[in-house]
Structure formats: structure tokens, C-alpha cells
Residue, then its C-alpha position, 0 to 999 in steps of 0.5 A: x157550756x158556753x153561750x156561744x155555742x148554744x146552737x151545737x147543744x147535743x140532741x140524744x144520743x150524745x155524740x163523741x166528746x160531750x161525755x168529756x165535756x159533761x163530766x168536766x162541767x160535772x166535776x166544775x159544779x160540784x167544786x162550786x157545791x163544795x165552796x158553798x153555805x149549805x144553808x144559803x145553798x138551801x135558801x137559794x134553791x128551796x131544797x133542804x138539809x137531811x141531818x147527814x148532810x145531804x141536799x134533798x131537791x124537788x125536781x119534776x116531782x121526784x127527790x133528788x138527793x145530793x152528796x156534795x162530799x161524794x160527788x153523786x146525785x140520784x133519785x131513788x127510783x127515777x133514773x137520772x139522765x146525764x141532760x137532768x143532772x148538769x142542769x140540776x147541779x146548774x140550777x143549785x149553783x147558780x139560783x140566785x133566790x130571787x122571787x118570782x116576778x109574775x111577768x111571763x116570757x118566751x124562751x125569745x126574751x132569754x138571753x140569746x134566745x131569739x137566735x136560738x129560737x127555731x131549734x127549741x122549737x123542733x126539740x121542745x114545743x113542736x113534738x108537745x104539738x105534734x104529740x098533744x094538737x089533737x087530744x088536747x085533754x091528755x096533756x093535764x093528765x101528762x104533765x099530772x104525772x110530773x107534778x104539773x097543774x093545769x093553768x087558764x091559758x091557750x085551750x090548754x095549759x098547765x104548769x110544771x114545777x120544775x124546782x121548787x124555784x121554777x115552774x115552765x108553763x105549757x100552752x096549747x092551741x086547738x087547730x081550726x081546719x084553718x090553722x094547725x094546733x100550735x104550742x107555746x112554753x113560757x117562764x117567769x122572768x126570774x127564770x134568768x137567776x136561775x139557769x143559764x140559758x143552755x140548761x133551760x133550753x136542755x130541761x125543756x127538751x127533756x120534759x117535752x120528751x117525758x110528756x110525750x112518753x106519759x102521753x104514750x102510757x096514758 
């Protein structure tokens, strides 16, 4: 995907032309996969080598297992959205390995991310807000549901450990009678050397929508 046309990233259903378009980038990463150490890979990535072979990724607290030879990922039980599996290939090619550096940023410190900025809102932070604004208690519960912790921060925050390399934080505030309830997403800084921004921008859509819906079962 290119930088320079972040503000066209598909909303879902995905309209003509980006199934091409996903299944080349497909196809790209997987090359890259082929090109690569596997146990640098797993250094890179936190994920692991089962004895045949197969990459064993934590994602969203579930097991992604790749084959790189056949070109699949799946997670047993857990269908996988054509939005989960580029930035997961994404994120395998890409880490850098890079620790976490304790700073935190907001999706404008990103590279590009300013610019991109209110339409991250609408697709990730806004539908938590809308969703969560006035029953703050049940996004720990939600987000329990995707491995995430609760955190001290906002009235409510919890963390989400997206890869064993990222974690995305989700904070909340309460309304006043004044102020409406509002929401914030940040990431550690190292974020950067793990994913192109597009992709972070796609996965934090995509865990605001599964939120949402571990709210609606709750």
C-alpha cells in the first residue's frame, strides 16, 4: 500500500479493485517471508517454530499459524478477515525487533498521521466512545475478551497486546453534563519499526469493531 494514498484505505465492505490490490500485497509479503531467517523472523516477531516448520503467531489473543511454503495463515477457530491478515504478514516482515521504549504516542505522531487524523477517529476511536461513553465498566470486560488488561489511565483504560511486539492502549473519559465522553488510542513509540502506518491504522479499526461487538455479547 502506498503512504500517499492513506486517505482512500477501504472501509468494509471493500470496494471493487482492492481484493487485486490485497491479493498482490499478499502475494508480495509472502515472498519477503520466503527470503527470510525464520529464526531471525521469530527473534524480530516474538512468534515461534512448531518442528514442521510453521510460524505460530500470538494475535489478539488467539494463534495465528503461518505456512510460509503454501502461502496460508489461519487461526484455528477464529476466522481471519482479509483486514487481519495483510497487516499480520505486514507486521512479520517488517519488525524490526526493536524494544519498547516506554514513550507513548498518538496515532499524530505517526508518520503522516496528522493529516490522517480525523478519519481514524470516525473508524477507530469514535464508534469505542460511542459504543462505551456511558458504560465505561464493560470495555475491560471487552477487551478481556482480546487479551487486553486494564491500565491506569483516562477513567478507563486497558491495553491490548495486539503481537507479542505491540500492545494499543485504549482510554476513555467520562462525560460531565458539560463535556461529552471522549476517547483516546495511544502506542508505544517503537510501534513504527513494526508497521507501516496504513496497517496500524486498519488494525485499530478492526479491534475498535470486535469491541464493539464483545460489548453487544456482554
Amino acid at each position: 500500500m502506498n503512504r500517499g494514498h492513506m486517505n482512500r484505505m477501504p472501509n468494509l465492505p471493500s470496494p471493487p479493485g482492492y481484493e487485486t490490490a490485497y491479493a498482490q500485497s499478499y502475494q508480495l509479503a509472502f515472498d519477503r517471508l520466503a527470503e527470510s531467517d525464520p529464526v531471525i523472523l521469530c527473534q524480530r516477531t516474538g512468534a515461534s517454530l512448531t518442528p514442521d516448520s510453521k510460524l505460530e503467531l500470538a494475535f489478539l489473543n488467539t494463534q495465528v499459524i503461518v505456512e510460509i511454503k503454501q502461502r496460508t495463515l489461519d487461526a484455528p477457530g477464529h476466522p481471519l478477515s482479509i483486514t487481519d491478515k495483510l497487516p499480520i504478514l505486514h507486521y512479520l516482515v517488517t519488525a524490526s525487533g526493536r524494544p519498547k521504549t516506554g514513550k507513548s504516542i498518538s496515532f499524530k505522531d505517526l508518520p503522516e498521521g496528522a493529516g490522517y487524523f480525523p478519519t481514524f477517529y470516525k473508524r477507530a476511536i469514535g464508534p469505542v466512545v460511542h459504543k462505551f461513553g456511558n458504560a465505561h465498566g464493560d470495555l475491560a470486560a471487552a477487551a478481556l475478551k482480546l487479551g487486553g488488561n486494564p491500565i491506569d489511565l483516562g477513567d478507563v483504560g486497558v491495553s491490548i497486546p495486539v503481537f507479542p511486539k505491540i500492545s494499543i492502549d485504549w482510554i476513555l473519559w467520562r462525560g460531565d453534563g458539560v463535556l461529552p465522553p471522549e476517547g483516546s488510542i495511544l502506542f508505544d513509540s517503537s510501534v513504527t519499526g513494526y508497521l507501516p502506518v496504513e496497517d496500524i491504522a486498519v488494525l485499530c479499526h478492526s479491534i475498535a469493531n470486535r469491541l464493539c461487538e464483545n460489548k453487544a455479547e456482554l
